[in-house]
Backbone as JSON Lines, residues from 0, in Angstrom:
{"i":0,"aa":"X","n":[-3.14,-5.28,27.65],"ca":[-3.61,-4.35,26.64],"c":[-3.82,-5.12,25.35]}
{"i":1,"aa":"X","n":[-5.07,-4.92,24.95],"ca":[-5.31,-5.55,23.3],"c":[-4.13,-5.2,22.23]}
{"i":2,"aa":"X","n":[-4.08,-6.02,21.59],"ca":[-2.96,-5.97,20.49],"c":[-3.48,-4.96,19.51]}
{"i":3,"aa":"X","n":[-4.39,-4.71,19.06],"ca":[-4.95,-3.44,18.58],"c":[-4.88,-1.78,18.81]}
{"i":4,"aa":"X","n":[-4.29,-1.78,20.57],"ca":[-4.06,-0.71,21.21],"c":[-2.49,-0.23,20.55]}
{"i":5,"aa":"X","n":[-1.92,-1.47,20.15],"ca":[-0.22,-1.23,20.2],"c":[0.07,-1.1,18.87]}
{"i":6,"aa":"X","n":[-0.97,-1.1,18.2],"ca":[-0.54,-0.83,16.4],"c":[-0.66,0.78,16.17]}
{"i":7,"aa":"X","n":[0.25,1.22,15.68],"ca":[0.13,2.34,14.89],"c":[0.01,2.33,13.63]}
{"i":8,"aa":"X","n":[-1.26,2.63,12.85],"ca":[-1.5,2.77,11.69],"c":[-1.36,4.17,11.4]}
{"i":9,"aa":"X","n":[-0.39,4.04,10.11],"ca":[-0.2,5.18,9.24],"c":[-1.12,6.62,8.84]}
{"i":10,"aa":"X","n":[-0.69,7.61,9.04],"ca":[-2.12,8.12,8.73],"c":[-2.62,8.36,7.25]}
{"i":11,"aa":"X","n":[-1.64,7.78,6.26],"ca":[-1.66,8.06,5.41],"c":[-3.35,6.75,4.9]}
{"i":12,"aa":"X","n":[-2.68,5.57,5.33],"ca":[-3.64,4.66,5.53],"c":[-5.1,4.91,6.0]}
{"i":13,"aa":"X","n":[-5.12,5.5,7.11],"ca":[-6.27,5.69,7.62],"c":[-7.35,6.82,6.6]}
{"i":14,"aa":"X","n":[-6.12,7.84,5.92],"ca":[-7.17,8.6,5.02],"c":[-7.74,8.08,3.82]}
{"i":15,"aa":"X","n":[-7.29,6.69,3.12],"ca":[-8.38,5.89,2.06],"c":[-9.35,5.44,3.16]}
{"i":16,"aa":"X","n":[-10.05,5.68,3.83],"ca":[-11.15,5.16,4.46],"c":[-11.84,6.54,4.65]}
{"i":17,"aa":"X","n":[-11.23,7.76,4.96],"ca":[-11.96,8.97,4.89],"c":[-12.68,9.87,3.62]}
{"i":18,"aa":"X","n":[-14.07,9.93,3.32],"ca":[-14.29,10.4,2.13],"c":[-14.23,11.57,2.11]}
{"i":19,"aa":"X","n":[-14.12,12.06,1.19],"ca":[-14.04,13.85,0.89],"c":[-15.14,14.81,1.26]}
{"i":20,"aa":"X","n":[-14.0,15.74,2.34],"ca":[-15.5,16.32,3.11],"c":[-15.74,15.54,4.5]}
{"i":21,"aa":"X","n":[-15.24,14.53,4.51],"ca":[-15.06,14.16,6.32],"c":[-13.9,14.53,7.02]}
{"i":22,"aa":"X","n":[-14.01,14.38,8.27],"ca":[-12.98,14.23,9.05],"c":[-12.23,12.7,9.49]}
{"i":23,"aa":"X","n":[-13.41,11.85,9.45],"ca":[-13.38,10.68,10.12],"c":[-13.26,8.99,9.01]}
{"i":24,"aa":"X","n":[-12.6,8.16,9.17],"ca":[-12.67,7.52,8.36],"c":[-14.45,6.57,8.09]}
{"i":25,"aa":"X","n":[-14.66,6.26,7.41],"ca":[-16.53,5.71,7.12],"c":[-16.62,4.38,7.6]}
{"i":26,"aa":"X","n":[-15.02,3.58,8.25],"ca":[-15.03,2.12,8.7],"c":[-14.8,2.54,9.85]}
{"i":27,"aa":"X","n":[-14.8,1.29,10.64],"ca":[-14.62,0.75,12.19],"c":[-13.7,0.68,11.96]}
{"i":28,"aa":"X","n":[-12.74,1.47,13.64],"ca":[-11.11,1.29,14.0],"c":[-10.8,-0.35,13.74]}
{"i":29,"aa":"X","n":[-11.58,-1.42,13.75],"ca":[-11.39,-2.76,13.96],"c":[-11.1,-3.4,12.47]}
{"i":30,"aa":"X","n":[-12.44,-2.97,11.33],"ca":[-11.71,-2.66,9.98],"c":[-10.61,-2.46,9.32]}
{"i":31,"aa":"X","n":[-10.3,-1.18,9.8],"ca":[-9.22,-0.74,9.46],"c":[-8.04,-0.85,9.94]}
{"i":32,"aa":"X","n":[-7.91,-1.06,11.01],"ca":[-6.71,-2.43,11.77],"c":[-6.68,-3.56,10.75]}
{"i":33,"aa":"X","n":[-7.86,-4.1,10.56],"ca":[-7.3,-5.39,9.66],"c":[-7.11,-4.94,8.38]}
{"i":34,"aa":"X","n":[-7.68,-4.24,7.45],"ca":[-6.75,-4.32,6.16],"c":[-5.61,-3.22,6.43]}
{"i":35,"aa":"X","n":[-5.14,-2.56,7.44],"ca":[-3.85,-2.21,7.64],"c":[-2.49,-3.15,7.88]}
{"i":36,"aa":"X","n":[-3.07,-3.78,8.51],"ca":[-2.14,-5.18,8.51],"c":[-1.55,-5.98,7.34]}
{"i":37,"aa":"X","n":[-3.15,-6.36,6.88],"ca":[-2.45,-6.86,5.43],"c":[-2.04,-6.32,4.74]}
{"i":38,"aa":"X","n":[-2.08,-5.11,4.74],"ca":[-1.35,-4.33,3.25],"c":[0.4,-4.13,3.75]}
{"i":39,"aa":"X","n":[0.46,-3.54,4.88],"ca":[1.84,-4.26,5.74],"c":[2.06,-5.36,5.32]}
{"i":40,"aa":"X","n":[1.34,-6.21,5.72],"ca":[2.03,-7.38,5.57],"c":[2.47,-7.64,3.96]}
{"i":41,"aa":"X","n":[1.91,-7.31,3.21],"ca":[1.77,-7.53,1.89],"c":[2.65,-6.91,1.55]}
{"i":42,"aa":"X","n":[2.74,-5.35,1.44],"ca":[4.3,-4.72,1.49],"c":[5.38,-5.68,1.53]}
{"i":43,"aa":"X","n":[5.59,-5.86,3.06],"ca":[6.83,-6.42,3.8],"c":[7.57,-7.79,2.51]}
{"i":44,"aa":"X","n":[6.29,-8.55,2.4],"ca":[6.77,-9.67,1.69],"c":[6.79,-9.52,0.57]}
{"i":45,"aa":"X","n":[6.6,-8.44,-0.38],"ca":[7.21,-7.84,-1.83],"c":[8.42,-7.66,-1.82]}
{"i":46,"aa":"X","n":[8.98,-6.95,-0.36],"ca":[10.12,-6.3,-0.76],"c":[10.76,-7.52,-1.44]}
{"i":47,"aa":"X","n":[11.22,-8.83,-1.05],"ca":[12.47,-10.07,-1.96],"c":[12.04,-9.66,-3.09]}
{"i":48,"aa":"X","n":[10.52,-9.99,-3.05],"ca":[10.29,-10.6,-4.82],"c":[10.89,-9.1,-5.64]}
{"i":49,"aa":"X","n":[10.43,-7.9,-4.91],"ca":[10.65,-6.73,-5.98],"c":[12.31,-6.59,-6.3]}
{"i":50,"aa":"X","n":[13.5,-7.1,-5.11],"ca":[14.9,-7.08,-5.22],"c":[15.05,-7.86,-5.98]}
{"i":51,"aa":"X","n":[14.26,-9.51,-6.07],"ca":[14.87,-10.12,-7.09],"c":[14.58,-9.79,-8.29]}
{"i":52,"aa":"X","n":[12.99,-9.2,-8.98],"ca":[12.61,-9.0,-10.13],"c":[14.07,-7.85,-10.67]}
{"i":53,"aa":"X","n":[14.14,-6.84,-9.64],"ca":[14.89,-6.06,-10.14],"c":[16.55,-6.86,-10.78]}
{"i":54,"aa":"X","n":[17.11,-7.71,-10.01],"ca":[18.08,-7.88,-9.88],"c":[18.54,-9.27,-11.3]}
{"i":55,"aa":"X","n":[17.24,-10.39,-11.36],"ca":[17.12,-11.16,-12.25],"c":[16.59,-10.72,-13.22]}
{"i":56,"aa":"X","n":[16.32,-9.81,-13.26],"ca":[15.39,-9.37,-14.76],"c":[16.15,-7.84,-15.04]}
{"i":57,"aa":"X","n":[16.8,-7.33,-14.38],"ca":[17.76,-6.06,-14.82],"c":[16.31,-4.85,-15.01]}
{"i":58,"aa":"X","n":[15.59,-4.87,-14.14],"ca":[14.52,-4.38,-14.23],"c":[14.8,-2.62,-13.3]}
{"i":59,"aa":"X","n":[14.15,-1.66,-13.78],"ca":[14.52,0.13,-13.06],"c":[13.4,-0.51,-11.55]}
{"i":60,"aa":"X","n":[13.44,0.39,-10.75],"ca":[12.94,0.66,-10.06],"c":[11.44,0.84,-9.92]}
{"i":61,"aa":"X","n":[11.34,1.92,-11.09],"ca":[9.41,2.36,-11.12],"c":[8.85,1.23,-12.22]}
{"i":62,"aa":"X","n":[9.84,0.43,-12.95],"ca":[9.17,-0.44,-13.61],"c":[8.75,-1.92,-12.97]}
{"i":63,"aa":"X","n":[9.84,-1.93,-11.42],"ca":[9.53,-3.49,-11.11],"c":[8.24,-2.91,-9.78]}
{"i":64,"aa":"X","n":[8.24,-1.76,-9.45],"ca":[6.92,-1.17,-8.73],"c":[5.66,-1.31,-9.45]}
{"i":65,"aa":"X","n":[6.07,-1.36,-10.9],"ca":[4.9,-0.72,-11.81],"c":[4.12,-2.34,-12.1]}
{"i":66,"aa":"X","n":[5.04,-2.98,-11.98],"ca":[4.89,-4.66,-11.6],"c":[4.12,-5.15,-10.81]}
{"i":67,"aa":"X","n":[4.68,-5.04,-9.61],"ca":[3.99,-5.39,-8.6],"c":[2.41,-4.45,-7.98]}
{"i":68,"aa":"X","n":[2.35,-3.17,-8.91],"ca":[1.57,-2.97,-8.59],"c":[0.18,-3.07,-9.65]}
{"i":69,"aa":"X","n":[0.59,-3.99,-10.7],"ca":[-0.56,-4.57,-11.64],"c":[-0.39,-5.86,-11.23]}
{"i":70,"aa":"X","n":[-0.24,-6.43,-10.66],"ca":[-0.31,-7.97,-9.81],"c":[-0.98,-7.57,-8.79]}
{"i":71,"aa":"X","n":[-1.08,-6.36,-8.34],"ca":[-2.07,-6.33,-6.99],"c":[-3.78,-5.88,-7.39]}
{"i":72,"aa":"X","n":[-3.75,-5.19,-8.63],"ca":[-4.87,-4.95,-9.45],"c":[-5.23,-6.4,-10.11]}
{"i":73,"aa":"X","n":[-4.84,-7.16,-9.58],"ca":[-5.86,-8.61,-10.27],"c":[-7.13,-8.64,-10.0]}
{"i":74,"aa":"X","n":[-7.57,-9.04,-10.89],"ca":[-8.97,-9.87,-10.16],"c":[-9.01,-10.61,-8.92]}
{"i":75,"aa":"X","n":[-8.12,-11.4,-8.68],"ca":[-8.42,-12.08,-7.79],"c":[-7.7,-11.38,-6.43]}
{"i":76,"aa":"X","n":[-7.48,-10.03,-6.33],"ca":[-6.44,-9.34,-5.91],"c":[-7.4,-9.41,-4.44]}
{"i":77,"aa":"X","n":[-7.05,-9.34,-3.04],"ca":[-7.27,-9.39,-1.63],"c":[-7.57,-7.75,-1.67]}
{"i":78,"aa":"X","n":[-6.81,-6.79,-1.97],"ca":[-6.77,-5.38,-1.61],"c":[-7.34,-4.42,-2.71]}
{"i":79,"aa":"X","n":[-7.99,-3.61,-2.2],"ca":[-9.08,-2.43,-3.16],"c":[-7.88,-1.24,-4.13]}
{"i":80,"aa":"X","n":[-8.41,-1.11,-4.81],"ca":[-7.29,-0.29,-5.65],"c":[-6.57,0.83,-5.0]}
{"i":81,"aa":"X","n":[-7.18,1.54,-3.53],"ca":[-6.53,2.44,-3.13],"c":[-5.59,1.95,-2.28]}
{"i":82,"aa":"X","n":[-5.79,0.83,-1.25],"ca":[-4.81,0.06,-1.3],"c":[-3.81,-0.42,-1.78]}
{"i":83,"aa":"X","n":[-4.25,-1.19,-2.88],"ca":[-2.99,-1.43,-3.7],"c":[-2.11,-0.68,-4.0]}
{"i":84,"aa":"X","n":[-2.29,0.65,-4.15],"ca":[-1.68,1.82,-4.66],"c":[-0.9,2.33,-3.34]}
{"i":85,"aa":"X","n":[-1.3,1.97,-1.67],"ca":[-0.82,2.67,-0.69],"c":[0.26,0.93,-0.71]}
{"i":86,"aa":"X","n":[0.06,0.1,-0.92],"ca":[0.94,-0.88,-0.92],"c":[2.46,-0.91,-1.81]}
{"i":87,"aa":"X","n":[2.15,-0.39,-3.02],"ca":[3.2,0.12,-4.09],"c":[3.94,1.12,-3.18]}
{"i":88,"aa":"X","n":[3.53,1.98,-2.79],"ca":[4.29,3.27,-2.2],"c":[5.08,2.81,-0.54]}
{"i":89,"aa":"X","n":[3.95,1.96,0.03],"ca":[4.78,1.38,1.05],"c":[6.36,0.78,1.01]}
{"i":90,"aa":"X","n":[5.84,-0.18,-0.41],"ca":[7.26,-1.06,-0.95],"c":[8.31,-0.35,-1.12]}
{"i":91,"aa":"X","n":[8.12,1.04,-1.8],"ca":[9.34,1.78,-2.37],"c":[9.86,2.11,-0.92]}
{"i":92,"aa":"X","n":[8.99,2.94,-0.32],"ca":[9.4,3.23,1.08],"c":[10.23,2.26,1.83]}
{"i":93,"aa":"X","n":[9.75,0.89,2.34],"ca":[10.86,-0.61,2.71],"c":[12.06,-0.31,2.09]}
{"i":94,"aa":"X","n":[11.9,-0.32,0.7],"ca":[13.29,-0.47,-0.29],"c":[13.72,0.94,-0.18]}
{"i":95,"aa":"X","n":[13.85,2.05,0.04],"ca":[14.27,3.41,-0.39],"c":[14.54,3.48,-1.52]}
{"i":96,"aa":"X","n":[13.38,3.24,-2.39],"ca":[12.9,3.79,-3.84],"c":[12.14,4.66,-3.6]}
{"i":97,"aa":"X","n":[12.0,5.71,-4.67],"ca":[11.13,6.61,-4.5],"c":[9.36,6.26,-4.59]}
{"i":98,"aa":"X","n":[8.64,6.75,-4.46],"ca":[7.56,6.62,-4.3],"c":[7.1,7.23,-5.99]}
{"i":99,"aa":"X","n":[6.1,5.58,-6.26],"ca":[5.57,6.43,-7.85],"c":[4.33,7.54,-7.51]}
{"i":100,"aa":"X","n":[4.18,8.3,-8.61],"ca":[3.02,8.98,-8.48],"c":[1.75,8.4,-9.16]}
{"i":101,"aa":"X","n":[0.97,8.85,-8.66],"ca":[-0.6,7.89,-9.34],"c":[-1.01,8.0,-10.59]}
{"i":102,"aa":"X","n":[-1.69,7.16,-11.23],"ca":[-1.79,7.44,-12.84],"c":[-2.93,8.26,-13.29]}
{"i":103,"aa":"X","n":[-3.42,8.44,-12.16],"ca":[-4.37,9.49,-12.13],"c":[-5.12,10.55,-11.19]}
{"i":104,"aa":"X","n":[-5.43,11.23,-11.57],"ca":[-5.78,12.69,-10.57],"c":[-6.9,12.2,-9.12]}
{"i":105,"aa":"X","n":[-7.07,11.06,-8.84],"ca":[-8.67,10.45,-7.95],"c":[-8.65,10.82,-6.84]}
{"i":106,"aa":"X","n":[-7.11,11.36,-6.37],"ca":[-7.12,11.95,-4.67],"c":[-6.48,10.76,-3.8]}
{"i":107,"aa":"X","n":[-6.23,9.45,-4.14],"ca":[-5.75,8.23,-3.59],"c":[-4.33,8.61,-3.13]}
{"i":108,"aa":"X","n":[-4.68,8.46,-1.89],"ca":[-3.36,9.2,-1.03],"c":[-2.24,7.8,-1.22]}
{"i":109,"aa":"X","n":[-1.03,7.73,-1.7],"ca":[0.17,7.0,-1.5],"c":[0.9,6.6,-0.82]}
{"i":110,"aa":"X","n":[1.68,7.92,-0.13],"ca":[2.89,8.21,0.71],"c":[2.05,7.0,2.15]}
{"i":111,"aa":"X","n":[2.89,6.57,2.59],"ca":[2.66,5.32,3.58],"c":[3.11,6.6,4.87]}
């Protein structure tokens, strides 16, 4: 069985690919397998840095999120802003922090 068959992507994930007024996401299952991955993956390997920011820098919770999630809004950033934003919420989720809310009303689903 393809390694693609055995991933479960989030559905929270799959709905930044669905536009408003569809049912269906506007990319290929093959797409969206791959930037599901990386944003996993990208998650996964925040969680140290976000324990240590918190822990060396005496930093709250939504502020070392609020961190990592303007380091993912770079320019030179790999992941699209709704991403980034489902990546922030992933992290809290890893860590059992709460999940921030968005800084604005755009419909960019979070919850991982």
């Amino acid at each position: 069985m393809p390694d693609e068959n055995q991933i479960e992507i989030a559905p929270s994930f799959i709905a930044l690919f669905v536009e408003r007024g569809r049912l269906l996401p506007g990319a290929t299952h093959q797409f969206v397998i791959g930037r599901y991955d990386l944003c996993e993956d990208m998650a996964c390997t925040l969680v140290e840095h976000a324990q240590t920011m918190q822990f060396d820098q005496g930093l709250g919770e939504a502020e070392v999120l609020g961190r990592c999630h303007q380091g993912l809004l770079a320019e030179s950033s790999v992941v699209t802003v709704k991403e980034a934003a489902w990546v922030v919420c992933r992290l809290a989720e890893l860590l059992s922090w709460p999940c921030p809310q968005p800084e604005n009303n755009d419909g960019t689903v979070l919850s991982p």
